[in-house]
Backbone bond lengths (Angstrom), bond angles and torsions (degrees), N, CA, C in turn:
res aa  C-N    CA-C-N  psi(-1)  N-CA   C-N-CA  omega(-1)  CA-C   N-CA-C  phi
1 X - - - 1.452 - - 1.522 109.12 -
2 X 1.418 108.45 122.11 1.988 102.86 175.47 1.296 108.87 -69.50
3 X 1.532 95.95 152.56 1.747 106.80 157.21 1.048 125.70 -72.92
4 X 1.717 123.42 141.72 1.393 113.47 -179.84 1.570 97.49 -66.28
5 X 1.728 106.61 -168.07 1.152 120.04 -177.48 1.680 120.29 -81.00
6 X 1.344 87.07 -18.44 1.493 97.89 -172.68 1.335 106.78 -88.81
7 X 1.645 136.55 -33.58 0.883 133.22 -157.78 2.285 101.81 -102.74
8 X 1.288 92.77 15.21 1.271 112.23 167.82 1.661 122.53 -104.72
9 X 1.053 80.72 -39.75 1.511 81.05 164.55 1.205 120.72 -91.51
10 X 1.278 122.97 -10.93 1.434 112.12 172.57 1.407 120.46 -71.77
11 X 1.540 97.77 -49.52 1.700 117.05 169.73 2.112 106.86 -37.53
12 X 0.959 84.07 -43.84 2.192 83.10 -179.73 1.201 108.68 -88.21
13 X 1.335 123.13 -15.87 1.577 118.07 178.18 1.510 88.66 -82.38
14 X 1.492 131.45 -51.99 1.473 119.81 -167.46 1.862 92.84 -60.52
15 X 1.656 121.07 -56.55 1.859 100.90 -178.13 1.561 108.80 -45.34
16 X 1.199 111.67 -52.96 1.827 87.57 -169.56 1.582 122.80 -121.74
17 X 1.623 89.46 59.56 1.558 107.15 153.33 1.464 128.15 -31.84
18 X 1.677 106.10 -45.70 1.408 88.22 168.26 1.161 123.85 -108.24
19 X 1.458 113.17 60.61 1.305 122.78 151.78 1.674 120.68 -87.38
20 X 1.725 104.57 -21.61 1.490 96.97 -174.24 1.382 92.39 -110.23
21 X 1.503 124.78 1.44 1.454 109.96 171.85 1.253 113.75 -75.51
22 X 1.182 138.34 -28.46 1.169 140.45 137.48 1.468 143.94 -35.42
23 X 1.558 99.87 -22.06 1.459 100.99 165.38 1.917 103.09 -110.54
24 X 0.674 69.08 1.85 1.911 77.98 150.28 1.168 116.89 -92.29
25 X 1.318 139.49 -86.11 0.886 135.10 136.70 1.598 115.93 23.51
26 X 1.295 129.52 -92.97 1.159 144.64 -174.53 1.495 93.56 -38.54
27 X 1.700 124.20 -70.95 1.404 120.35 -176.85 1.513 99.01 -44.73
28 X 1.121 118.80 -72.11 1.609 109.93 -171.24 1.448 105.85 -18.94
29 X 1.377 113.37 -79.28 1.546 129.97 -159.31 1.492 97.82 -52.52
30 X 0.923 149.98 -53.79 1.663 146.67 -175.90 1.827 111.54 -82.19
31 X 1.396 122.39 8.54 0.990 121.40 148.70 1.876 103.04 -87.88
32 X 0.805 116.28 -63.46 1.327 127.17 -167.15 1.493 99.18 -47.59
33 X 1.278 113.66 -57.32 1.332 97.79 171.08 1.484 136.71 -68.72
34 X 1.192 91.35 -28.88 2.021 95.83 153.55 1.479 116.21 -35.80
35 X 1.473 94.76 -59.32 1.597 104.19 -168.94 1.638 109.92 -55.99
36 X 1.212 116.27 -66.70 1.585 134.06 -172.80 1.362 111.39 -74.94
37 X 0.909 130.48 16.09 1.437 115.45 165.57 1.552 101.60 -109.84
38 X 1.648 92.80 133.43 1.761 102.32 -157.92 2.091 84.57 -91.53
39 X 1.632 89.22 158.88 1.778 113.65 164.04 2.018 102.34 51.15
40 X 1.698 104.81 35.86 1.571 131.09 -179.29 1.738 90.69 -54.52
41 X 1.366 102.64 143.21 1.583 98.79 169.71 1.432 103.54 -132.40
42 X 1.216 126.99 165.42 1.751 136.98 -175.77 1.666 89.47 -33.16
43 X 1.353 109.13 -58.63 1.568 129.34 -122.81 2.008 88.17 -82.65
44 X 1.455 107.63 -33.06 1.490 121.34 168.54 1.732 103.39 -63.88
45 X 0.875 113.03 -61.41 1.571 121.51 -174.20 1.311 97.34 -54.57
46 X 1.059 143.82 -79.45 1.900 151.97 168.82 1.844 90.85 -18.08
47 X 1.402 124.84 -76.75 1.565 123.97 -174.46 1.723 98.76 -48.16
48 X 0.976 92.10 -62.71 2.048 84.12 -161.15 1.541 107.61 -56.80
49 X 1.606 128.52 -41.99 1.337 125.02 167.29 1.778 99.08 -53.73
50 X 1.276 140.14 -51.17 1.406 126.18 -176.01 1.285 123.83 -24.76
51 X 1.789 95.55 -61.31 1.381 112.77 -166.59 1.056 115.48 -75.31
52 X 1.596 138.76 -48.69 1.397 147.72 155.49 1.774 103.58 -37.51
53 X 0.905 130.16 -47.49 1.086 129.41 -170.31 1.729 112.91 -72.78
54 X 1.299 119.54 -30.07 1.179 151.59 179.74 1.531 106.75 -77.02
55 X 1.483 107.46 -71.50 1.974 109.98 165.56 1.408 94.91 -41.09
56 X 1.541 119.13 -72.13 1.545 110.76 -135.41 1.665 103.58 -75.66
57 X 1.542 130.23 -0.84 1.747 140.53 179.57 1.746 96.74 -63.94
58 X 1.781 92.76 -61.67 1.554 108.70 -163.94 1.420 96.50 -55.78
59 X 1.377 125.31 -74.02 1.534 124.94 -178.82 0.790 122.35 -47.79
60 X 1.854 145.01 -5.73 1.441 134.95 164.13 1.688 104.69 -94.76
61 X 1.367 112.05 -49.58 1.236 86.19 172.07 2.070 126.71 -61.48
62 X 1.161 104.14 -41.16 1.824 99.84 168.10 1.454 99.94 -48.61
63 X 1.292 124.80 -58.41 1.842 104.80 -179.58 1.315 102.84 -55.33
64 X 1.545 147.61 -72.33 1.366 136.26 -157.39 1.311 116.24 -40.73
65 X 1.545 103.91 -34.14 1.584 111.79 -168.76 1.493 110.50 -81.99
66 X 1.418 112.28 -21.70 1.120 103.68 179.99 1.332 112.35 -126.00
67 X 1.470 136.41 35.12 1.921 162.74 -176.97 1.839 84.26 -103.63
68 X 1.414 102.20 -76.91 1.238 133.65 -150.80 1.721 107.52 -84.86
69 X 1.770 97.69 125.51 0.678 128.76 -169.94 2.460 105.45 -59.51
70 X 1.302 95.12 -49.70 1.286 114.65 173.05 0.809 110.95 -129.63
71 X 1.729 120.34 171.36 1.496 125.24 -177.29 1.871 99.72 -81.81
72 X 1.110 121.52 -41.80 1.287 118.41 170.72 1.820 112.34 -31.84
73 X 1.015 96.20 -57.87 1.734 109.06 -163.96 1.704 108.23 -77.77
74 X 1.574 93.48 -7.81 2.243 107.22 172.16 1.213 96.12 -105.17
75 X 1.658 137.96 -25.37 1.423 118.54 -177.68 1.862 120.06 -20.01
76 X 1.014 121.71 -47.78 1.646 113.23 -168.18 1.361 89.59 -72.47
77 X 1.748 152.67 -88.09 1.056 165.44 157.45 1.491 109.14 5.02
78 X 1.573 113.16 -44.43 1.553 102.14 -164.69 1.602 97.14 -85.75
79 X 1.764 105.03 -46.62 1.614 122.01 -179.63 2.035 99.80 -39.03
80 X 1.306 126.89 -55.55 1.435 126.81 161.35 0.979 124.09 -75.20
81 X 1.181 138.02 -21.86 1.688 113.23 153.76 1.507 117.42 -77.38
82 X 1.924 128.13 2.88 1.474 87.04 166.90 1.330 86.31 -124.00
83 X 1.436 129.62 47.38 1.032 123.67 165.87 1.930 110.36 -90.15
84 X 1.244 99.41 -62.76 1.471 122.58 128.79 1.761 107.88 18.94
85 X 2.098 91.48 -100.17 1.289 88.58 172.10 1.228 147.77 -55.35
86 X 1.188 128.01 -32.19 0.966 142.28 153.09 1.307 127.46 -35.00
87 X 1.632 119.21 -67.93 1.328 103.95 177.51 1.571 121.45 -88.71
88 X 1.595 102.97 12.17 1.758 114.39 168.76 2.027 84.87 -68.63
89 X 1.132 120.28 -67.37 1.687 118.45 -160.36 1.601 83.58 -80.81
90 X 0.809 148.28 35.05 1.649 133.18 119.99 1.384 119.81 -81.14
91 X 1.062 118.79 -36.48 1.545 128.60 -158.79 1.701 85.82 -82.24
92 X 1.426 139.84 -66.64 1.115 167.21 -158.74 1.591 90.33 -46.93
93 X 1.190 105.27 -69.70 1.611 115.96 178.50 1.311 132.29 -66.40
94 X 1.698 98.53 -28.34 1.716 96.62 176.62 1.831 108.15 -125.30
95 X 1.744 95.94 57.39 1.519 80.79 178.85 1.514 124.08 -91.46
96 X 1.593 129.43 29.48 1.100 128.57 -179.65 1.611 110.50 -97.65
97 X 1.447 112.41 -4.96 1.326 113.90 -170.08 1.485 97.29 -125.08
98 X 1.583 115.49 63.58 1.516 109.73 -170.64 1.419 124.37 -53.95
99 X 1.511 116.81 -56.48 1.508 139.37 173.93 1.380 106.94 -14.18
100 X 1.415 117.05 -53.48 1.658 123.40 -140.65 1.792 88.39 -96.40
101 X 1.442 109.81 -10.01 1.250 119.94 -176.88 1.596 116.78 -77.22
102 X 1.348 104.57 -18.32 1.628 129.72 -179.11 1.571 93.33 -65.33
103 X 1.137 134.04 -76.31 1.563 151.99 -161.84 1.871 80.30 -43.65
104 X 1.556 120.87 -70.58 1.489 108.62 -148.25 1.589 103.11 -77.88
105 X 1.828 118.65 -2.75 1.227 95.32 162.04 1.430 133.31 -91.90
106 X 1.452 106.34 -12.90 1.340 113.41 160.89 1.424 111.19 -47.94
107 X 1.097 109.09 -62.36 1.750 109.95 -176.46 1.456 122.39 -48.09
108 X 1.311 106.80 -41.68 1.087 132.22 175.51 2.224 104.14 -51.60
109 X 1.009 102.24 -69.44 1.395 114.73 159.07 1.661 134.09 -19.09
110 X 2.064 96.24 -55.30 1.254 120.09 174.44 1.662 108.33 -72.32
111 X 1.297 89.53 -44.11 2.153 100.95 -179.44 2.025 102.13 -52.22
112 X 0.956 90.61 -62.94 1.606 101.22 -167.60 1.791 104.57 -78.05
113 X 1.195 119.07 -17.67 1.757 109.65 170.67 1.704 90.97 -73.48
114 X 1.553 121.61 -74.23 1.217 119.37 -173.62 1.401 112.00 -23.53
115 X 1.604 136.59 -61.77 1.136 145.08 -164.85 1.717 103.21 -71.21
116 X 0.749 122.79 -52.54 1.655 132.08 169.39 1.664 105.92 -28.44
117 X 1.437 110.19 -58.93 1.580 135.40 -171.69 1.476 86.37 -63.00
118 X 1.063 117.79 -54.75 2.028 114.32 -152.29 1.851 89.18 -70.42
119 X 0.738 115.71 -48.55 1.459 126.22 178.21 1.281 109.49 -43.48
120 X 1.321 113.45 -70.66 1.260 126.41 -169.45 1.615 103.59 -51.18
121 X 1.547 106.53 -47.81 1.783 121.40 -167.83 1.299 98.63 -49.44
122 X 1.859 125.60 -36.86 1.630 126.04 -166.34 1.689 106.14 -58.10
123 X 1.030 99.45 -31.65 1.658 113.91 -154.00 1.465 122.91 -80.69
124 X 1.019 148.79 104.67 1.369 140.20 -148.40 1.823 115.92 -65.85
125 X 1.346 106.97 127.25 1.244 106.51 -158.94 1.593 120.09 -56.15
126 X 1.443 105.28 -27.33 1.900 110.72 170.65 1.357 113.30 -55.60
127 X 1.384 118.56 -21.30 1.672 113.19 167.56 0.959 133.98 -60.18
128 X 1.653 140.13 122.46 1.224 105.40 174.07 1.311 132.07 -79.79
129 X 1.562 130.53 13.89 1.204 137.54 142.72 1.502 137.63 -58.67
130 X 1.156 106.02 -8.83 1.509 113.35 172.25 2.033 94.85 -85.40
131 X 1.162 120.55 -63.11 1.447 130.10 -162.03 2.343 84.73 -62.35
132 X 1.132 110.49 -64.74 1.580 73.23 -164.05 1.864 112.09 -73.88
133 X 1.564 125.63 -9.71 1.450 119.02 144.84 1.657 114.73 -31.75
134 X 1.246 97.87 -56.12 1.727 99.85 -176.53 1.765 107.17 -68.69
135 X 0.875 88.22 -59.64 2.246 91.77 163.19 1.681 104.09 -21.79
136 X 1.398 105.69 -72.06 1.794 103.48 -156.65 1.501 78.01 -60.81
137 X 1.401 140.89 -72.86 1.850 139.17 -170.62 1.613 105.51 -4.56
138 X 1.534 78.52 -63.10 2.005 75.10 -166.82 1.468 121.13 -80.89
139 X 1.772 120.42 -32.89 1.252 97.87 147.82 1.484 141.70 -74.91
140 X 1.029 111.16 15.52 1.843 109.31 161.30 1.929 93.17 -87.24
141 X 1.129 108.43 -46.41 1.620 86.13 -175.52 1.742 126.11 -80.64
142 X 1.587 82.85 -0.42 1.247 80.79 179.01 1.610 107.78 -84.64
143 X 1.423 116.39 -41.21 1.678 119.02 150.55 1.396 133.67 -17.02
144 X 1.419 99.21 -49.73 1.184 114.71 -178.45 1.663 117.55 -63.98
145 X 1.706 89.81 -39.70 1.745 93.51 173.22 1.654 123.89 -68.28
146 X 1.556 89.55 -35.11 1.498 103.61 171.75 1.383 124.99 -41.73
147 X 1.111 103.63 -51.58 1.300 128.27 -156.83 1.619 108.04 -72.70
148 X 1.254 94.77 -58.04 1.797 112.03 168.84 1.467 111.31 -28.33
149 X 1.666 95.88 -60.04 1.609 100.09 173.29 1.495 141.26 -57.12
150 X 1.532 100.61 -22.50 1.475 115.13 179.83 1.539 127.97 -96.76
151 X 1.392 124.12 17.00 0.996 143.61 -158.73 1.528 103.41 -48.32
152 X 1.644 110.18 -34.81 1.370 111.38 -169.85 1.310 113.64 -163.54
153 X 1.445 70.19 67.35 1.875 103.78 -175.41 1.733 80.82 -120.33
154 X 1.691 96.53 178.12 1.365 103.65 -158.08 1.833 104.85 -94.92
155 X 0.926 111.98 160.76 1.608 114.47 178.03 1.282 110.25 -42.96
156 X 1.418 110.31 -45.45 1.890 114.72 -171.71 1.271 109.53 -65.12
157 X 1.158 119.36 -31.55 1.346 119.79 172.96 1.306 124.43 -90.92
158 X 1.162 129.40 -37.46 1.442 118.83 148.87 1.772 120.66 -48.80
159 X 0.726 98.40 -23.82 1.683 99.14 -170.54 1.195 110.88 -77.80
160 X 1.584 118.89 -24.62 1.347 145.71 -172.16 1.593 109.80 -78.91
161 X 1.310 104.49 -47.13 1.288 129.63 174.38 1.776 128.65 -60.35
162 X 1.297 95.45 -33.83 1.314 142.38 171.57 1.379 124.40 -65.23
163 X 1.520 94.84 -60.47 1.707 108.27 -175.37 2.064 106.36 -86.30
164 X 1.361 103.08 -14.93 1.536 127.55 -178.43 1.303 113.02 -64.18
165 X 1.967 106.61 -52.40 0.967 93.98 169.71 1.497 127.17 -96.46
166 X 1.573 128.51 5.23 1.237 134.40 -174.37 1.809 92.95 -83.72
167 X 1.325 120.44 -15.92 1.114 106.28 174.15 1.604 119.54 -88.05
168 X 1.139 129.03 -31.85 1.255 131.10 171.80 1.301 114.52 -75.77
169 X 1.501 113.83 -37.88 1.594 101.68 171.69 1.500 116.57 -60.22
170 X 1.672 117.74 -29.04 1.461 122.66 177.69 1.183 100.66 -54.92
171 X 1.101 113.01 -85.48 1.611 129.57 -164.62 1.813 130.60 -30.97
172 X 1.937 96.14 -38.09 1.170 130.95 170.59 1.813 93.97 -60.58
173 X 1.188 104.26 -86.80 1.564 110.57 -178.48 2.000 107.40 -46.95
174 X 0.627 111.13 -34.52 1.922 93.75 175.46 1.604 106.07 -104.08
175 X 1.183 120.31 12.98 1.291 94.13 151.76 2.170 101.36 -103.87
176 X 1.084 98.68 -11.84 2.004 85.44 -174.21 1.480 87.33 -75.92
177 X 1.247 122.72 -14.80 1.586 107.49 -172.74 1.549 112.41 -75.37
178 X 1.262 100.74 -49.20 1.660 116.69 163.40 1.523 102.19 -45.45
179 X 1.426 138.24 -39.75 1.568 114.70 -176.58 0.928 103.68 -103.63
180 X 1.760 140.91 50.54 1.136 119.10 164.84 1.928 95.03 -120.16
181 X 1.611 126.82 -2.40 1.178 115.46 174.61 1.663 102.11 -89.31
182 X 1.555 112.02 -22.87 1.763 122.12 169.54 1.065 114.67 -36.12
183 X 1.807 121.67 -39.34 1.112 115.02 -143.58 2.170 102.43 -97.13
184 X 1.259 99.01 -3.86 1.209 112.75 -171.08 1.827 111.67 -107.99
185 X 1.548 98.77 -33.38 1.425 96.83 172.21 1.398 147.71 -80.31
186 X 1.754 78.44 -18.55 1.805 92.52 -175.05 1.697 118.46 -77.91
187 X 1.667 112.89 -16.88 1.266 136.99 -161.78 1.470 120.62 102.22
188 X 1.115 101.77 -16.00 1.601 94.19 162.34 1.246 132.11 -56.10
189 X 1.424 116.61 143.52 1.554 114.92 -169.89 2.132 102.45 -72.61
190 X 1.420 111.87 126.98 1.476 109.17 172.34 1.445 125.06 -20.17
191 X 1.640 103.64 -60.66 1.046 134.19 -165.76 1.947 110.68 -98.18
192 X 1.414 132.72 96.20 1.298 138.20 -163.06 2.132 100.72 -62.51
């Protein structure tokens, strides 16, 4: 009897769990460094979102490509990791004009909550990896709203805002990563 599609991809998301614990991780680490880096300026915040943004593009698409059976069945994953890249080598390239950089991270926010949600939607809702998948979703859009608002608000507070949500999106993403080897070890069947 074949596997559906869904219950195929779940099976490789539970093998390479720590593929998104790692991009947890990554959010973690670039919140934290948001936070702790003393006399931070816009133009610092714009570089360190680059690069994080840049790591975490490359590493979602290498997980999609290698979760996912096809690119069809990575669309949400691949659609955010080169969304990702992209505006990581925007930020990288245009960090003297930070401000205008606010607008593409909002978007940026909306791109990757949407994709978060589609992700999350694959995943069977009794998991608790689908509900904090949907977690990082809504705080990227909730970022996104944030962000809108702060256009010309002060660096400290954007940065705050910033590092706020790189922490919940981390945390969100490494703990669903943590329940996707749960779902195989305890005896429960992967797939409900």
């Amino acid at each position: 009897m074949p596997q559906s599609a869904a219950a195929t991809t779940m099976q490789s998301l539970v093998r390479n769990w720590w593929m998104m614990a790692i991009r947890g991780a990554l959010a973690i680490g670039f919140g934290v460094a948001v936070l702790t880096w003393q006399n931070l300026t816009l133009s610092h915040v714009v570089a360190l979102f680059g690069v994080y943004a840049l790591l975490d593009g490359i590493w979602t698409v290498a997980a999609a490509l290698r979760v996912a059976g096809s690119a069809f069945q990575a669309w949400p994953l691949l659609a955010e990791g080169v969304a990702s890249i992209a505006l990581g080598a925007l930020a990288l390239a245009w960090p003297v004009v930070p401000r205008e950089l606010v607008y593409l991270l909002a978007g940026w926010g909306v791109a990757t909550g949407v994709m978060e949600l589609a992700a999350a939607g694959a995943i069977p809702r009794s998991r608790p990896a689908a509900w904090l998948l949907a977690t990082a979703g809504v705080s990227s859009l909730f970022l996104a709203l944030l962000v809108l608002m702060l256009p010309h608000a002060d660096v400290d507070l954007v940065s705050r805002v910033i590092a706020a949500y790189a922490q919940v999106f981390g945390v969100a993403l490494l703990l669903a990563a943590l329940d996707f080897p749960r779902g195989r070890s305890d005896g429960r069947a992967v797939i409900p």
